[in-house]
Structure formats: structure tokens, C-alpha cells
C-alpha positions as CSV (number, residue, x, y, z in Angstrom):
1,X,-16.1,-9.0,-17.1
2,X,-15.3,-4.9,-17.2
3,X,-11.6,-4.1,-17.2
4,X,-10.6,-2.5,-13.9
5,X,-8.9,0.5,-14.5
6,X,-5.4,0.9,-12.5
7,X,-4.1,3.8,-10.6
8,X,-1.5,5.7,-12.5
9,X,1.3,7.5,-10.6
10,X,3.6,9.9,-12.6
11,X,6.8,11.0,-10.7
12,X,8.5,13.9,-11.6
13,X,12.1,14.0,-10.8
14,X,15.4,16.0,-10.9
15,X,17.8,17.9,-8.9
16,X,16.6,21.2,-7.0
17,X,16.0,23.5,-9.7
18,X,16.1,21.4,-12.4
19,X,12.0,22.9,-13.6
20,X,10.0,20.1,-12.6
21,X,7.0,22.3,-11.1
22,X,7.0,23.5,-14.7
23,X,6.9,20.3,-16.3
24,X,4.4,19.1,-14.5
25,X,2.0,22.5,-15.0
26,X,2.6,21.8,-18.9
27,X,2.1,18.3,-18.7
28,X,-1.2,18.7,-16.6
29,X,-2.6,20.6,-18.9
30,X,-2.7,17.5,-21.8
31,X,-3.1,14.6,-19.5
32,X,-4.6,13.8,-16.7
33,X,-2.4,13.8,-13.3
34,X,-4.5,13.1,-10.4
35,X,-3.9,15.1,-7.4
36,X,-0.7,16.8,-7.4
37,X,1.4,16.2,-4.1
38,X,4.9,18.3,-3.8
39,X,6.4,18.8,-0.8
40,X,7.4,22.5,-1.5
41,X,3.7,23.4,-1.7
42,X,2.9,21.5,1.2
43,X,5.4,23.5,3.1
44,X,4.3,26.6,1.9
45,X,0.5,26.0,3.3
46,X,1.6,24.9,6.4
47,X,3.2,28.3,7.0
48,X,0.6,29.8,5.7
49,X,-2.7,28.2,7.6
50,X,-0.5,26.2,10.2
51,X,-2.2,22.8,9.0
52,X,-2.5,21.0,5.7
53,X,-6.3,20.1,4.9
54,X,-6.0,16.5,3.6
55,X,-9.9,16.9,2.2
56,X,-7.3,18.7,-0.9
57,X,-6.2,15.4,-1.8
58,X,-9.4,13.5,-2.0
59,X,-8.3,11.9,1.6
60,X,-10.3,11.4,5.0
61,X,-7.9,10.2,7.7
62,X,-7.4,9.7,11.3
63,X,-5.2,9.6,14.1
64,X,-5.0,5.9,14.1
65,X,-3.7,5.9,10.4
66,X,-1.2,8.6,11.3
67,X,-0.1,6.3,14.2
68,X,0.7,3.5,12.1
69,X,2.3,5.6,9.5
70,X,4.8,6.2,11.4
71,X,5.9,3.4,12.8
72,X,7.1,2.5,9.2
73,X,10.3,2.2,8.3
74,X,10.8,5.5,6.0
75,X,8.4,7.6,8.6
76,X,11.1,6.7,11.4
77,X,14.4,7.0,9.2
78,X,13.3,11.0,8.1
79,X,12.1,11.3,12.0
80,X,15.6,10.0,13.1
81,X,17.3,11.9,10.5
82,X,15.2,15.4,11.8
83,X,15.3,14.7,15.6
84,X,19.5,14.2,14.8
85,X,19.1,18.4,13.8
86,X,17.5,18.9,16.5
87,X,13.9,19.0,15.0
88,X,11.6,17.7,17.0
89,X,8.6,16.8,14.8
90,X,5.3,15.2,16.6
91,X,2.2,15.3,14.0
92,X,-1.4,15.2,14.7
93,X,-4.6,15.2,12.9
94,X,-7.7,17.2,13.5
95,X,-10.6,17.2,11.5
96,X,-9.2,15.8,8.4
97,X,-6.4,18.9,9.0
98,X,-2.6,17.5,9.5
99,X,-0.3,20.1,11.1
100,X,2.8,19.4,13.9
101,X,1.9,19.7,17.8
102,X,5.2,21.5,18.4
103,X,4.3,24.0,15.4
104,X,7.3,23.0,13.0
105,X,6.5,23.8,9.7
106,X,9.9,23.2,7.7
107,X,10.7,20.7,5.0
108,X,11.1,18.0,7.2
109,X,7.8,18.2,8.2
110,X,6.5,18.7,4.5
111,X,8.2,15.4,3.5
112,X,6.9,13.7,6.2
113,X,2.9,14.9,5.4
114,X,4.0,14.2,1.5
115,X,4.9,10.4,2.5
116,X,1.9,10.2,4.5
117,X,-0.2,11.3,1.6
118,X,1.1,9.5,-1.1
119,X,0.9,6.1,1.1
120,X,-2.9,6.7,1.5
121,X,-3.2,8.0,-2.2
122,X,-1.8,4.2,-3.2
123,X,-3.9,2.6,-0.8
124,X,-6.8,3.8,-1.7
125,X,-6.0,3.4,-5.4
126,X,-5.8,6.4,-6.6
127,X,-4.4,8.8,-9.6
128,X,-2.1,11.1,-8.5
129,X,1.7,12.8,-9.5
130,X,4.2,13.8,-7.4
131,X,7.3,15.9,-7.4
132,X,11.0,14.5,-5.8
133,X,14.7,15.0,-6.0
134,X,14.5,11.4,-4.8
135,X,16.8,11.9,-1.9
136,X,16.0,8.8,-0.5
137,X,15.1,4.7,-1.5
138,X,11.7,4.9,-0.4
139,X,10.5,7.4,-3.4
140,X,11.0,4.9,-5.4
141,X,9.3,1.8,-3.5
């Protein structure tokens, strides 16, 4: 019987500032890292084209998927913790494009498409590396 190959996930993680985008462009050029997910860059597209085009992470998603996304438990707790600024974040997906109804495109919005993508990169078993300053539990699990 073949060995089934498992997903790897490397996590790059520090405080703000600490050069972790530069580790990880050194250390993608030795190793393979799967699709790169960083909510800084994910911010910066989003103000930039408005949306986030999830066909960049190897994903194909839908509404429904979004939906249950967030009803879980870390999806609610950085919605609570926006909405208690003030930020009123309500996402939507449109042809494979993720991008907030009300137009936000800050950080909290950025975590909140990074969470979303690295939940569908695990469930479809997939390589991938992401960036964090782990600010919260759910990084971790």
C-alpha cells in the first residue's frame, strides 16, 4: 500500500516587526511552503482590487462555506471583538472573489479572510505556511 503523504503547515511567528516576511521569503526559497497566507498581504489586496481572489490560494468556495465559517467559534469572537470598535464587517463571496458588503478593508477584515483560508487549506489537505503574531488561541488550534 503507497504512503499517503500529509499536509505540512509551517507557521511563522513573532511580534510585529520581529522579520518574519523575511524569514519566510529565505526559507521559501530552499523548501517547499505551499501557498503563503499573511494577513498583511491580504489586507493590502483588498485595498487595492476591493476583493481577495481565493483562485490565489488553490481554493474554490462558496457562500454556503462562508456561512458556516462563521458561525464558528473564532469567526464570531474576532467579529464580536470588531463590531465592539465599531466595525461592522459582513463578508460575501462572488465568483471565487471574497471582499466585505460594507466595503471594510482593514486588518480585521484581513484576519477574518486569513482564518477562512487557512480552515479550507486544512480541509482540503493542503501545503501551505502562514504568518501570525498569534494574538489569539485559535492560531494555534
Amino acid at each position: 500500500m503507497p504512503e499517503i503523504k500529509k499536509p505540512k503547515m509551517r507557521i511563522f511567528a513573532g511580534p510585529n516587526g520581529s522579520g518574519k516576511s523575511s524569514l519566510f521569503e529565505q526559507f521559501r526559497i530552499r523548501y517547499s511552503t505551499g501557498c503563503f497566507i499573511n494577513a498583511d498581504n491580504i489586507e493590502t489586496k483588498l485595498k487595492s482590487n476591493g476583493c481577495l481572489n481565493l483562485t490565489d490560494y488553490n481554493l474554490h468556495l462558496n457562500e454556503e462555506e462562508l456561512a458556516e465559517f462563521l458561525k464558528e467559534p473564532s469567526a464570531v469572537s474576532l467579529l464580536e471583538k470588531a463590531n465592539h470598535k465599531g466595525i461592522l464587517i459582513k463578508l460575501q463571496i462572488k465568483d471565487n472573489k471574497v471582499s466585505d458588503v460594507n466595503g471594510i478593508l482593514n486588518s480585521y477584515v484581513a484576519a477574518l479572510i486569513a482564518m477562512f483560508i487557512r480552515k479550507n487549506i486544512v480541509k482540503n489537505r493542503m501545503n501551505f505556511s502562514f504568518e501570525t503574531v498569534m494574538s489569539h488561541i485559535s492560531k494555534v488550534s
